[in-house]
PASEMAR-91890 format. One line per field, with one value per residue: residue number from 0; residue in three letters; x, y, z of N, C-alpha, C, CB in turn. Coordinates in Angstrom, 1 decimal. Last residue first. Glycine has a CB too. Example, Ala and Ser with C-alpha at 12.3 -4.5 7.8 and 13.67 -1.06 7.14 Angstrom:
residues 2
nr: c(1,0)
rest: c(SER,ALA)
n.east: c(12.8,13.2)
n.north: c(-2.2,-5.7)
n.up: c(7.1,7.8)
ca.east: c(13.7,12.3)
ca.north: c(-1.1,-4.5)
ca.up: c(7.1,7.8)
c.east: c(12.9,13.2)
c.north: c(0.0,-3.3)
c.up: c(7.9,7.8)
cb.east: c(14.1,11.3)
cb.north: c(-0.6,-4.5)
cb.up: c(5.7,9.0)
//
This chain:
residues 212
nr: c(211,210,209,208,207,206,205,204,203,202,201,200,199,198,197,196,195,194,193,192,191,190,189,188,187,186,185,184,183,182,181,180,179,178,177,176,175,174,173,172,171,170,169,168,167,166,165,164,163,162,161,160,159,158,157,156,155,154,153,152,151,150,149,148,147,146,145,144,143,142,141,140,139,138,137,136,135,134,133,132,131,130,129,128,127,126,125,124,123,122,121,120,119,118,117,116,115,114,113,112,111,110,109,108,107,106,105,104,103,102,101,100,99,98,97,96,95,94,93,92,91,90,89,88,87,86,85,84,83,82,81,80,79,78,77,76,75,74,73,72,71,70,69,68,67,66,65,64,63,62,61,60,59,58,57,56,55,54,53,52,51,50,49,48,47,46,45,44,43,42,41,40,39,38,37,36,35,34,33,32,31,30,29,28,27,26,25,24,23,22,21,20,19,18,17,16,15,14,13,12,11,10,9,8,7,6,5,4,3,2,1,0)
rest: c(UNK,UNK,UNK,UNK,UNK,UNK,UNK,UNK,UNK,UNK,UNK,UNK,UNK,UNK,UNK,UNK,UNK,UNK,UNK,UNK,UNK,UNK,UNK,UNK,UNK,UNK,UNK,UNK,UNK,UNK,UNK,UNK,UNK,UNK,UNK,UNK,UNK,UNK,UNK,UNK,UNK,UNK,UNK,UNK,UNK,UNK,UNK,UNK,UNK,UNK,UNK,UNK,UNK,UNK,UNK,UNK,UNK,UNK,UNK,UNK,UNK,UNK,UNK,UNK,UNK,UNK,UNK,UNK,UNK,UNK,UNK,UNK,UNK,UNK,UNK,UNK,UNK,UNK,UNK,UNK,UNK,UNK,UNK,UNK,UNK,UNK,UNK,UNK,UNK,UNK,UNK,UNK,UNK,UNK,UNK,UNK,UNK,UNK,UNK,UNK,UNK,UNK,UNK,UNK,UNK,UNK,UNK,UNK,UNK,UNK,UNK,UNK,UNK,UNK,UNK,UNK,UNK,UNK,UNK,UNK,UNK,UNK,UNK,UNK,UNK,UNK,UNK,UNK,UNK,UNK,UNK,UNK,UNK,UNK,UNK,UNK,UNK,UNK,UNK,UNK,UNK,UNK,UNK,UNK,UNK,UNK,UNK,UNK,UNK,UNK,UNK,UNK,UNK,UNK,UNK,UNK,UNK,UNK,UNK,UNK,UNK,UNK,UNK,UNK,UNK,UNK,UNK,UNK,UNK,UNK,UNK,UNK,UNK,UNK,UNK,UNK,UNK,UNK,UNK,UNK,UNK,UNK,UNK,UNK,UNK,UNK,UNK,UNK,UNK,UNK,UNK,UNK,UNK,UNK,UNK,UNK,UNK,UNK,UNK,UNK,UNK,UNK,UNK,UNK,UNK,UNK,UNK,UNK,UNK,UNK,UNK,UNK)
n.east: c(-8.9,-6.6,-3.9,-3.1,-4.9,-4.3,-2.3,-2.3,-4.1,-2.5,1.1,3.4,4.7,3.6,3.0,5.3,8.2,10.7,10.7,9.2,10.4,12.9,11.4,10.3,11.6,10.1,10.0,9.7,10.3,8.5,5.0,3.3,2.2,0.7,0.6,4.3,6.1,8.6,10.5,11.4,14.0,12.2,9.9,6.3,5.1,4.3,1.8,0.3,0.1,0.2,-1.4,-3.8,-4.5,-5.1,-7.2,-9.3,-9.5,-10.7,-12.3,-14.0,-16.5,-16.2,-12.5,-10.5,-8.4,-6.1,-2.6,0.2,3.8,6.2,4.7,2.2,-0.6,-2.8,-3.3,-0.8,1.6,3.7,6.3,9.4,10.7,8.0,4.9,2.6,0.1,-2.6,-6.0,-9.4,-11.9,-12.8,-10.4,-8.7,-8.7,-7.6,-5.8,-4.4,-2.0,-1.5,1.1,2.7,5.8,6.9,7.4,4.4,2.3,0.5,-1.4,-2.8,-4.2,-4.0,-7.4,-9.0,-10.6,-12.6,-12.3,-14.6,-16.1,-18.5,-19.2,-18.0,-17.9,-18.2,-17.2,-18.6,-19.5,-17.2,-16.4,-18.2,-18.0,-15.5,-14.3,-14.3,-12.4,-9.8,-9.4,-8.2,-10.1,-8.7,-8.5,-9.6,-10.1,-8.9,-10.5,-12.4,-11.0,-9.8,-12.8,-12.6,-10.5,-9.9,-10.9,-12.8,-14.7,-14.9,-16.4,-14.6,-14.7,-15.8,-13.9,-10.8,-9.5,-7.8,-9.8,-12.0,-11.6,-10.8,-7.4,-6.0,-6.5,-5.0,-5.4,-4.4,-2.6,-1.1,1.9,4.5,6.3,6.7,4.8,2.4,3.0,2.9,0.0,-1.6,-0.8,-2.0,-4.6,-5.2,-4.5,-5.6,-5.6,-4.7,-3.8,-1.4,-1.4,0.6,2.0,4.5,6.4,7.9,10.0,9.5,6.6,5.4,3.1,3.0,1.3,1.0,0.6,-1.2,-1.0,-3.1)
n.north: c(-11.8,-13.1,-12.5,-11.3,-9.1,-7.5,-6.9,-5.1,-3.3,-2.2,-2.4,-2.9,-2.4,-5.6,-8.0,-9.6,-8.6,-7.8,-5.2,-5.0,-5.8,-4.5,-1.9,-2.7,-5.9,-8.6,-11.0,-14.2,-16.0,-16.7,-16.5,-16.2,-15.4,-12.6,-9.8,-8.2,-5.7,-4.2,-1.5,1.0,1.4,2.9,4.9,4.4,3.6,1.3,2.1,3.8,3.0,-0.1,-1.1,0.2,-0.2,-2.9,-2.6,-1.5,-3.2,-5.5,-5.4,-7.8,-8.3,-11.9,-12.3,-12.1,-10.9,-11.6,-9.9,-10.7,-11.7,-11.1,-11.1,-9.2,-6.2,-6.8,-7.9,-6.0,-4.7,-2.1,-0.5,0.8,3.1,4.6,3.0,2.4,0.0,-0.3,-1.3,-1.8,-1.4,-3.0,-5.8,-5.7,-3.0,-0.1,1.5,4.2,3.9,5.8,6.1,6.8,7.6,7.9,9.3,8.6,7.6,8.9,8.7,10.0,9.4,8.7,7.9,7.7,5.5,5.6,3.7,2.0,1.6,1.9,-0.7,-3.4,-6.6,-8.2,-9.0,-9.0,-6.2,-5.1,-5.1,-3.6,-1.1,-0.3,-0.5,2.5,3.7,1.3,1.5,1.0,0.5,-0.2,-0.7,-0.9,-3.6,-6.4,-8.2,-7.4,-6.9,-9.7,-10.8,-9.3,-9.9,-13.3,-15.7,-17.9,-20.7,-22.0,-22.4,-20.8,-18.4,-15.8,-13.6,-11.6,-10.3,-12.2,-13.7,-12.5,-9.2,-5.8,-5.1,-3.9,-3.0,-2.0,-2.2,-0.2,0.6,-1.2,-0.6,-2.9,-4.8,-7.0,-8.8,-7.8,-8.2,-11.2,-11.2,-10.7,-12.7,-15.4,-14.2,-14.9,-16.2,-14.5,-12.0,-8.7,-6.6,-5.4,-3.3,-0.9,0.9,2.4,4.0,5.5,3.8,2.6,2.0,-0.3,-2.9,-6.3,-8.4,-11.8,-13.4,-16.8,-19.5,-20.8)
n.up: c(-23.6,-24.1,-23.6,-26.3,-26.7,-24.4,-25.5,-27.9,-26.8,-25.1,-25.3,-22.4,-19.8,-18.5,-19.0,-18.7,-17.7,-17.9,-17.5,-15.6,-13.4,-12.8,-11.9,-9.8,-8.3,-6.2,-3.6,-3.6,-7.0,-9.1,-8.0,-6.0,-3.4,-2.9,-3.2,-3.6,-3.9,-5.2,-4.8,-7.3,-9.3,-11.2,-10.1,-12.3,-14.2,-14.0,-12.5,-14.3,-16.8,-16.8,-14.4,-14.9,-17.7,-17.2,-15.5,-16.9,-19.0,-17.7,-14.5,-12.0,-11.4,-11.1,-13.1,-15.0,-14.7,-12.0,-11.5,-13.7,-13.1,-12.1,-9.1,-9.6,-9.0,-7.7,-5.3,-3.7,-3.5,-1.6,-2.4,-0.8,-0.7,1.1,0.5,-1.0,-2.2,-4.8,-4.7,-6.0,-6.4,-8.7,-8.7,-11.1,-11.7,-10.2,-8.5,-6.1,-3.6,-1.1,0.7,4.1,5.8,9.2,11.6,12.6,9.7,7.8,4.4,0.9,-1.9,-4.2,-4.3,-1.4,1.6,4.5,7.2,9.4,11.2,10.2,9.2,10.9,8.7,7.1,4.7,2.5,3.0,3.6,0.3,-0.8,0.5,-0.5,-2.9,-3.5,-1.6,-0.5,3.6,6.3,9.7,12.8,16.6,19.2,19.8,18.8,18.1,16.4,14.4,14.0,13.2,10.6,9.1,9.3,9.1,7.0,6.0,2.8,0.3,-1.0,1.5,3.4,5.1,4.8,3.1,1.5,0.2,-0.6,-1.5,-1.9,-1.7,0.4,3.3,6.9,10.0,13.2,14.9,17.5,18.8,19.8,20.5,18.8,20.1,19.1,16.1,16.8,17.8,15.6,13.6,15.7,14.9,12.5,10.3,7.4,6.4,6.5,4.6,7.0,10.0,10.8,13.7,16.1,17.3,16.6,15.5,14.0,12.1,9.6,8.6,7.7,5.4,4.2,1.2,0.3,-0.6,-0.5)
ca.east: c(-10.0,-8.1,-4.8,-1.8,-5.0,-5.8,-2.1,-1.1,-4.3,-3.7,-0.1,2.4,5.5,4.1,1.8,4.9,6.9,10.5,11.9,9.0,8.9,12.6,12.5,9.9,11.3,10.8,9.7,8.9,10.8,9.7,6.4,3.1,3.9,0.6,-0.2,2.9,6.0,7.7,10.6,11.2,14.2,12.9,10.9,7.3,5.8,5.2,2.8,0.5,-0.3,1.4,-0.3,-3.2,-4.1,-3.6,-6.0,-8.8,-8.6,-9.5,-12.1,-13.0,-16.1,-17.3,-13.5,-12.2,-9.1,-7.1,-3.8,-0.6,1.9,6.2,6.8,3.0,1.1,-2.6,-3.6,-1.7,0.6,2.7,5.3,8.7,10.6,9.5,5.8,3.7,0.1,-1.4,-5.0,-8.0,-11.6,-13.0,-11.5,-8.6,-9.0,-8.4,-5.0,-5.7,-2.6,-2.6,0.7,2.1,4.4,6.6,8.2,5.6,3.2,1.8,-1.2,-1.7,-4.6,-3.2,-6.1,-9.2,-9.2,-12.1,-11.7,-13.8,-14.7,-18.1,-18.9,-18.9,-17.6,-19.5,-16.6,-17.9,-20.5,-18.5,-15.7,-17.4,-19.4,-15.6,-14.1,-14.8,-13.9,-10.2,-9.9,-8.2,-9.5,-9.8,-8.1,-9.5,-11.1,-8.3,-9.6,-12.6,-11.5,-9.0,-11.7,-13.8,-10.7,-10.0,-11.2,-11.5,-14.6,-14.6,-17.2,-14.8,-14.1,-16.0,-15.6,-11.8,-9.8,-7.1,-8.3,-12.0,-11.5,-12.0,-8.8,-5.5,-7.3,-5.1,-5.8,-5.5,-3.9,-1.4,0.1,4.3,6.3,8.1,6.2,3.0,2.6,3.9,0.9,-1.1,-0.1,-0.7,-3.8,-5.0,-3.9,-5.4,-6.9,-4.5,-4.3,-1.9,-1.2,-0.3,2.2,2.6,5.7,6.2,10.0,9.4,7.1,5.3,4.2,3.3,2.3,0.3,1.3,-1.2,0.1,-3.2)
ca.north: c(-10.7,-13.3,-13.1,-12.4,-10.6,-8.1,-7.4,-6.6,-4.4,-2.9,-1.8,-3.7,-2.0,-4.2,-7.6,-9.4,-9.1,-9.6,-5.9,-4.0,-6.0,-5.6,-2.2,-2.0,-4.7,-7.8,-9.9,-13.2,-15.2,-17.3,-16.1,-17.1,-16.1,-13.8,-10.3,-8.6,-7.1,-4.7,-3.0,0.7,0.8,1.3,4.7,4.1,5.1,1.6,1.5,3.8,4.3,0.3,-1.7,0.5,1.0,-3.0,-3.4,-0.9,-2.3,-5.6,-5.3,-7.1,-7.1,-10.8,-12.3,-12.8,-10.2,-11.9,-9.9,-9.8,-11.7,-12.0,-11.4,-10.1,-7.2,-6.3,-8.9,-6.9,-4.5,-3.6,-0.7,-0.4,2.6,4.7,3.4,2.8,1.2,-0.4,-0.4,-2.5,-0.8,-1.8,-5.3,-7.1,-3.9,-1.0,0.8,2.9,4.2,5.0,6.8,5.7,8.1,7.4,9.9,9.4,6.8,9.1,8.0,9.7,10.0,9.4,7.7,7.6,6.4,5.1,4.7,1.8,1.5,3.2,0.2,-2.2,-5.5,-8.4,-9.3,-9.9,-7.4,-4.8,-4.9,-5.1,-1.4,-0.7,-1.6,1.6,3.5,2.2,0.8,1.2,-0.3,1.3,-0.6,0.5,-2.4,-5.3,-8.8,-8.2,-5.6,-8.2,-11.0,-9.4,-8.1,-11.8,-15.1,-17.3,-19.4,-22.2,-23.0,-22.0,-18.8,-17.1,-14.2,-12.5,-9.4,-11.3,-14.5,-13.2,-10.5,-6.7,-5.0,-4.2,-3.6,-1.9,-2.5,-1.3,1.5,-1.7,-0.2,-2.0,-3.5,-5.7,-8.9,-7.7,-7.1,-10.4,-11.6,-9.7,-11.8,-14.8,-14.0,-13.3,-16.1,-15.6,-12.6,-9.9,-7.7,-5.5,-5.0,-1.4,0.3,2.2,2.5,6.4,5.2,2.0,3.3,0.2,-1.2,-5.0,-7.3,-10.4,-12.6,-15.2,-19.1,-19.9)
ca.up: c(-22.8,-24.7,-22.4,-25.3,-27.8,-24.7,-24.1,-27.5,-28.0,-24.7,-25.8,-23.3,-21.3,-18.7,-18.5,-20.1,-17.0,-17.4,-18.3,-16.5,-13.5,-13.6,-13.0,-11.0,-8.4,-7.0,-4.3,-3.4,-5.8,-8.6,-9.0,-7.5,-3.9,-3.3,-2.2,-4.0,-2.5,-5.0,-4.7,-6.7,-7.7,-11.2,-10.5,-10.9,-14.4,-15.0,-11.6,-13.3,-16.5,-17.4,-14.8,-13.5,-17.6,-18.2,-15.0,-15.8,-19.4,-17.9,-15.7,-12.8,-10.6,-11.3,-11.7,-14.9,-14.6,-12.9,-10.8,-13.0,-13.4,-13.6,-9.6,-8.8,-9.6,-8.9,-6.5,-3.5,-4.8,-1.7,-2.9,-1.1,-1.8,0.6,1.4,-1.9,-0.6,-4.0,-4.5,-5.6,-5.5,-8.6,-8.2,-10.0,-12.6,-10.5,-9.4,-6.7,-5.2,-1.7,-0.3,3.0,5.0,7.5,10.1,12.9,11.2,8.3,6.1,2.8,-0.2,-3.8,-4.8,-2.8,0.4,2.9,6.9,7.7,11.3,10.5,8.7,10.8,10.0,8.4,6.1,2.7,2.5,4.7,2.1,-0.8,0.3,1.0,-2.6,-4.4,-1.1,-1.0,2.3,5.7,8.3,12.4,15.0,18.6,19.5,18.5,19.1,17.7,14.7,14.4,14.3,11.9,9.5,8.7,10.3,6.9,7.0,4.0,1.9,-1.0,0.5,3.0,4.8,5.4,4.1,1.9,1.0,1.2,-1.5,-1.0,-2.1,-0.8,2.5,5.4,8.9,12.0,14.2,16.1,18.8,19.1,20.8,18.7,20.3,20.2,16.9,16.5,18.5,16.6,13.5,15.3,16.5,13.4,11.5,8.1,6.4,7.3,4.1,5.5,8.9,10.3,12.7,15.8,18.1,16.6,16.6,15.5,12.7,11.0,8.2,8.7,5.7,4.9,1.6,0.3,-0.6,-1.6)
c.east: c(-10.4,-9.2,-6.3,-3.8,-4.2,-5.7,-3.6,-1.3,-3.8,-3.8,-1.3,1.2,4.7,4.7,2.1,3.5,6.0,9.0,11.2,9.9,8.9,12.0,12.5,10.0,10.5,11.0,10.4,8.9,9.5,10.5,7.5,3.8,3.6,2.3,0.1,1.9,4.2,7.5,9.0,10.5,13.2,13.1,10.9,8.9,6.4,5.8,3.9,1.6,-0.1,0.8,0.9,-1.8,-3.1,-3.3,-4.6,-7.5,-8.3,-8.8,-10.9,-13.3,-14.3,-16.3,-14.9,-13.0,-10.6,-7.7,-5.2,-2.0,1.3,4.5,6.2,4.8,1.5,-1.1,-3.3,-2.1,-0.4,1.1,4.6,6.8,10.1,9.7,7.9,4.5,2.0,-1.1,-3.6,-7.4,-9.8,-11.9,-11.4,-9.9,-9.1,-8.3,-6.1,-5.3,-3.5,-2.4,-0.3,1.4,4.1,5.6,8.1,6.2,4.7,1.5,0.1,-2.1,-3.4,-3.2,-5.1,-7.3,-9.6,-11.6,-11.2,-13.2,-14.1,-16.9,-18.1,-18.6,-18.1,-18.9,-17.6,-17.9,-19.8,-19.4,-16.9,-17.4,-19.3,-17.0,-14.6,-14.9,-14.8,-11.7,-10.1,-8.4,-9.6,-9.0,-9.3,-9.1,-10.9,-9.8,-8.8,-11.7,-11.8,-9.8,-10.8,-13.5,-12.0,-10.2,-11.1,-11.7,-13.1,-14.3,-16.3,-15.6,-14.2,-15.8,-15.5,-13.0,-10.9,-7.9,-7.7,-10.3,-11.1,-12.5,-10.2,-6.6,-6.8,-5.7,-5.6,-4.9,-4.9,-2.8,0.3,2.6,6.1,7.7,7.5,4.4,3.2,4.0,2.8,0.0,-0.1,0.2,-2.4,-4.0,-3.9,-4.2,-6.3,-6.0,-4.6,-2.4,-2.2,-0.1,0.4,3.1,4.5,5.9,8.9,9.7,7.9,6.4,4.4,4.1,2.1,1.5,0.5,0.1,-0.4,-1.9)
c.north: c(-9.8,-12.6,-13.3,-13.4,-12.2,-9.6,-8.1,-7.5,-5.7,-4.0,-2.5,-2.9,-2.6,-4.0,-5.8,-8.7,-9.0,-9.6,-7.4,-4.6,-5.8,-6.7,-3.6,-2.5,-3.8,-6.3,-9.5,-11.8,-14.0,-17.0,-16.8,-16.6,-16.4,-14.3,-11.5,-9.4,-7.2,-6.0,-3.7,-0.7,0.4,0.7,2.8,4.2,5.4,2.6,1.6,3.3,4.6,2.1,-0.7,-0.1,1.3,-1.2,-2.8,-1.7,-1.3,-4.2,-5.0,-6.3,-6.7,-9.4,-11.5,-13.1,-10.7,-11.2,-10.6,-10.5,-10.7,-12.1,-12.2,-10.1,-8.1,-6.5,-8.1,-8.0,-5.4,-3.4,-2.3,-0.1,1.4,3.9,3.3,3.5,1.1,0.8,-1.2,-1.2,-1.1,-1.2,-3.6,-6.9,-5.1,-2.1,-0.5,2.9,3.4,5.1,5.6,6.9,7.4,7.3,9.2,9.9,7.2,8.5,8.4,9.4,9.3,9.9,9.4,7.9,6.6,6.0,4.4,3.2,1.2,2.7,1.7,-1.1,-3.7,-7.1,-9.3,-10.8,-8.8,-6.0,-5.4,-5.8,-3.1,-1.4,-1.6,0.2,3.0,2.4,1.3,0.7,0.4,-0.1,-0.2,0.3,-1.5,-3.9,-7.3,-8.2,-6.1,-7.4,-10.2,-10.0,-8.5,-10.9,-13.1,-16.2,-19.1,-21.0,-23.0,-22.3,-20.3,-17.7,-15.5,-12.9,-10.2,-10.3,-13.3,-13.7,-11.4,-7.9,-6.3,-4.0,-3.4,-2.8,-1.7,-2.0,1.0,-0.4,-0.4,-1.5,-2.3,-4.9,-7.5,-7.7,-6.7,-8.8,-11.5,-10.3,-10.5,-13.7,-14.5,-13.2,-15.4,-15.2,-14.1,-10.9,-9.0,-6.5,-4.8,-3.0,-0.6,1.9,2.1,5.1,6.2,2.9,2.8,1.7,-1.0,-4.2,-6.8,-9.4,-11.7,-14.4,-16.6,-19.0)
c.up: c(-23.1,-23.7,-22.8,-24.5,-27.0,-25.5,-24.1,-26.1,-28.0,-25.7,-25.2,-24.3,-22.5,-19.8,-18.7,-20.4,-18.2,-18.0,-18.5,-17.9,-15.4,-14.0,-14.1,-11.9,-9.7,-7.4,-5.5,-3.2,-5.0,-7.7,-8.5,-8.5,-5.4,-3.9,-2.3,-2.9,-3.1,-4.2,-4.2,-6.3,-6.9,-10.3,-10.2,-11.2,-12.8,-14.8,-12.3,-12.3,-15.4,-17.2,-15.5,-13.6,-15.8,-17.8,-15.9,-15.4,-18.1,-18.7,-16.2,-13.5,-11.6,-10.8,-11.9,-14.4,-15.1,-13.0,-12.4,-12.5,-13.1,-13.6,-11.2,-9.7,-9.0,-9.7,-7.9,-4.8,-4.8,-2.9,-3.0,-2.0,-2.1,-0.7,1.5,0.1,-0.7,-2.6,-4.0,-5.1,-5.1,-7.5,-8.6,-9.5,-11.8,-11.4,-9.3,-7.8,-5.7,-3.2,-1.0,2.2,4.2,7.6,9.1,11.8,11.4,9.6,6.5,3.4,0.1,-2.1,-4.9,-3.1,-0.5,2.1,4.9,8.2,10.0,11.3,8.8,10.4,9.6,9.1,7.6,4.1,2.9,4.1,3.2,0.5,0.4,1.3,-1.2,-3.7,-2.5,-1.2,1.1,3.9,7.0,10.9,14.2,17.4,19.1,18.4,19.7,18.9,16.4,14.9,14.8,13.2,10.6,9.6,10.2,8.4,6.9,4.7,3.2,0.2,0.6,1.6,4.4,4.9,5.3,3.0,1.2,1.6,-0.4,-1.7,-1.5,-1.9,1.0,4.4,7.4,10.9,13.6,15.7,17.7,18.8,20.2,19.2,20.0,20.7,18.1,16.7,18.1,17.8,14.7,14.9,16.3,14.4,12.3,9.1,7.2,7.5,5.4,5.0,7.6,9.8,12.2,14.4,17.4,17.4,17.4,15.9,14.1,11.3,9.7,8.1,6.9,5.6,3.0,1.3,-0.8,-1.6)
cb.east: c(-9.8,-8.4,-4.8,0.0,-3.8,-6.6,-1.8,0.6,-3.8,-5.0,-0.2,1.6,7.1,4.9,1.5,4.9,6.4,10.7,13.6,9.5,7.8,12.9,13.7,10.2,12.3,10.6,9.7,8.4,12.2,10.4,7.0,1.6,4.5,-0.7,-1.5,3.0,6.3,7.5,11.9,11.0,14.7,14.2,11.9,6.9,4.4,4.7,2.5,-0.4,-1.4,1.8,-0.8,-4.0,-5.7,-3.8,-6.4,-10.0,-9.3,-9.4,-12.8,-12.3,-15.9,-19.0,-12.7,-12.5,-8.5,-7.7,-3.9,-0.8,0.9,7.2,8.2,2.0,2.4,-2.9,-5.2,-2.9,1.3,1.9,5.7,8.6,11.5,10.5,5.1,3.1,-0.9,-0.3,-5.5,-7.1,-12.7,-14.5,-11.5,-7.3,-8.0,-9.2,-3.2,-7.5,-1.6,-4.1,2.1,1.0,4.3,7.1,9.8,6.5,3.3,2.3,-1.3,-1.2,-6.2,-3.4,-6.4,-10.7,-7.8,-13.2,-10.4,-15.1,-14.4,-19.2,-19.6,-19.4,-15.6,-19.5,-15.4,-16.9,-20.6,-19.4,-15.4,-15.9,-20.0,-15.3,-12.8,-14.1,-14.7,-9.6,-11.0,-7.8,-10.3,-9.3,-7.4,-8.6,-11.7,-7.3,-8.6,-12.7,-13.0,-8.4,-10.9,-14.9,-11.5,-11.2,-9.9,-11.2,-15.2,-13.7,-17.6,-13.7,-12.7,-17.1,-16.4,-12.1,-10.6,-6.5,-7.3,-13.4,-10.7,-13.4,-8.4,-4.9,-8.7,-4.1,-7.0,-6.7,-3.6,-1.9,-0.7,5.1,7.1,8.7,6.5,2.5,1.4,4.2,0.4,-2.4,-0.4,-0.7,-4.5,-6.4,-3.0,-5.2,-7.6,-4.0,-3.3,-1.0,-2.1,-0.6,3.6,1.1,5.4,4.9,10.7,10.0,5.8,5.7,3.1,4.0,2.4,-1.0,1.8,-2.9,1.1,-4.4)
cb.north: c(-10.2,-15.0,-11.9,-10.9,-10.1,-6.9,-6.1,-5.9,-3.8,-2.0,-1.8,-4.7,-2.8,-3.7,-8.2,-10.7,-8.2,-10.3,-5.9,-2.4,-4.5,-5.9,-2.4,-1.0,-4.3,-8.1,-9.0,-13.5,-14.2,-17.5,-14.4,-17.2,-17.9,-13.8,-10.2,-9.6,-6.3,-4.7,-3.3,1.5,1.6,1.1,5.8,2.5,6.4,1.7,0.2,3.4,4.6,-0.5,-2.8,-0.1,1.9,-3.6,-5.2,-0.8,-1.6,-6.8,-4.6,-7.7,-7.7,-11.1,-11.6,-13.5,-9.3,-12.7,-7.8,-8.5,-12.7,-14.0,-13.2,-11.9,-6.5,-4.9,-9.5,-6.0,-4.7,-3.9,-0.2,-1.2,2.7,4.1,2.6,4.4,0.2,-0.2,0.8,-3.3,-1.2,-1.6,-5.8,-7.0,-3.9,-0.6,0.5,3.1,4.3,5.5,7.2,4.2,9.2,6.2,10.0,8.7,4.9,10.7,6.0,10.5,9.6,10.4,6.9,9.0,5.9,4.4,4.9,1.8,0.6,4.0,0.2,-1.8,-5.5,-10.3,-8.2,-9.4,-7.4,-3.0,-2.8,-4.9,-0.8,0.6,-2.0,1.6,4.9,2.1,0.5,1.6,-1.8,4.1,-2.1,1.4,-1.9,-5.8,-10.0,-9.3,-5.1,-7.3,-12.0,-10.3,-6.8,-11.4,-15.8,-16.4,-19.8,-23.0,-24.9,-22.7,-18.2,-17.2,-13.4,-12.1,-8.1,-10.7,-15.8,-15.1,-10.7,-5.9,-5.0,-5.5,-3.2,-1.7,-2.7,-0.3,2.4,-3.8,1.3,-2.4,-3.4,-5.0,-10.1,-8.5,-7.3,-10.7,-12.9,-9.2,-11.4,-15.1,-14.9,-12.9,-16.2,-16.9,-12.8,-9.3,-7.9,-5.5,-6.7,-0.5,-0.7,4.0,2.6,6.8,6.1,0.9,4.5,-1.3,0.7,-5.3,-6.2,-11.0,-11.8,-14.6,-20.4,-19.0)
cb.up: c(-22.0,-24.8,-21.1,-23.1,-29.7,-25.9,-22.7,-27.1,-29.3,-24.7,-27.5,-22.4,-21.5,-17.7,-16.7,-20.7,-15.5,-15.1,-17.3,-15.9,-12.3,-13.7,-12.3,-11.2,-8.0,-7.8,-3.6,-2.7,-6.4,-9.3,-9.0,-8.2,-2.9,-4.4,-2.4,-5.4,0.0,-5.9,-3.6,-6.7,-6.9,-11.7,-9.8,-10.2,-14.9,-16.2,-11.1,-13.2,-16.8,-19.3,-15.6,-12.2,-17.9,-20.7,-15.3,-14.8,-20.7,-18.6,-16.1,-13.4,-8.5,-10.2,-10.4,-15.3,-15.2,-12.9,-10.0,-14.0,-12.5,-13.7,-8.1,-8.9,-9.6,-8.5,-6.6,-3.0,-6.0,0.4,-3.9,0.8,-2.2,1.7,2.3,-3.8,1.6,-5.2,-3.5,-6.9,-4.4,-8.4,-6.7,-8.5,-13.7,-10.7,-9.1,-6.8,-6.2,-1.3,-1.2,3.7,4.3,6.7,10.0,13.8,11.0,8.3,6.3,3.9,0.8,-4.8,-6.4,-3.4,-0.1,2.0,8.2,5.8,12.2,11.4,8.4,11.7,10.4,9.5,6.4,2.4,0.7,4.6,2.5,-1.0,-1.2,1.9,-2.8,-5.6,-0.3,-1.8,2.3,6.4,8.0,12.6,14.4,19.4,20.1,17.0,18.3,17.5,13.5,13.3,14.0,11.5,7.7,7.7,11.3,5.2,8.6,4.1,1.8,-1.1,0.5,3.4,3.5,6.6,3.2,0.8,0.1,1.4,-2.5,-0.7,-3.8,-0.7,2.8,5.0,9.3,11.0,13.2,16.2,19.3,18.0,21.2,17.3,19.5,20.7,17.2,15.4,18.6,17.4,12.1,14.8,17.9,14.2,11.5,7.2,4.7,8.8,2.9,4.6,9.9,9.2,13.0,15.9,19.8,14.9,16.0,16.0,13.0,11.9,7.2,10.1,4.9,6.2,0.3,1.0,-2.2,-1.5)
//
């Protein structure tokens, strides 16, 4: 499904996060490992098995229930529309959630993540806006946006997190989506906004394009 999973990190704090880590656990702690570095947890884009684990197509994904396993002290951050999800999906225990609402902070030593929820993909979606990167999970990609004919979507929560929200981002800033399904894997604001035919869009116009 060609998904994306991220590390934030602080190498001067030595502590850092994974993003979305639904396949390869022990791989990605095993990079972890390698830069030397305490892993805090988990961040949750939004609560879908190919990005937080459970069961997709009949098939087991290892996800956030294996980390939390492999890794006792990580903790998972979620937005708390999506954590109820969350916990359904994945099987892990609730009281190692830690759930955001929009605009809430995280600081690892001298950087600072910034939650922004940005529903429509799922109730609970969010981006996680650190300096000038911005990971957008299923909500933006390079030239797409996130479906909105999943149970749990909706589509005027999407076109409003698209152009009320991430639109109004400066230009520079560089997007890193959940998923390769553009012609490069990342881009930026700017020319998100120029290219992407999901932004800069009236609803009306955007509704009639995607029949939704």
């Amino acid at each position: 499904m060609a998904n994306f999973a991220y590390l934030l990190g602080d190498a001067a704090a030595g502590e850092c996060l994974l993003v979305d880590p639904a396949w390869d656990i022990r791989g990605l702690l095993q990079i972890v490992e390698d830069r030397g570095l305490r892993l805090r947890g988990a961040i949750a884009t939004h609560a879908h098995a190919d990005h937080v684990g459970g069961r997709l197509f009949g098939i087991g994904i290892e996800g956030l229930s294996r980390l939390l396993e492999l890794a006792p002290e990580a903790r998972v951050w979620v937005h708390d529309a999506d954590a109820e999800e969350l916990v359904k999906l994945t099987g892990v225990d609730p009281n190692r959630l830690e759930r955001v609402h929009h605009r809430d902070t995280l600081s690892m030593g001298e950087t600072q993540l910034e939650f922004l929820h940005t529903p429509g993909h799922t109730p609970g979606a969010m981006c996680v806006k650190a300096g000038d990167a911005l990971l957008t999970g299923d909500t933006l990609f390079v030239g797409e946006c996130g479906r909105i004919d999943l149970p749990r979507s909706e589509p005027l929560k999407m076109w409003e997190s698209l152009n009320r929200t991430l639109a109004l981002l400066p230009d520079e800033t560089v997007v890193y989506p959940g998923h390769l399904y553009g012609p490069a894997p990342t881009s930026t604001i700017g020319q998100e906004k120029r290219s992407n035919p999901n932004l800069n869009v009236s609803f009306d116009e955007w509704r009639s394009v995607l029949g939704a």
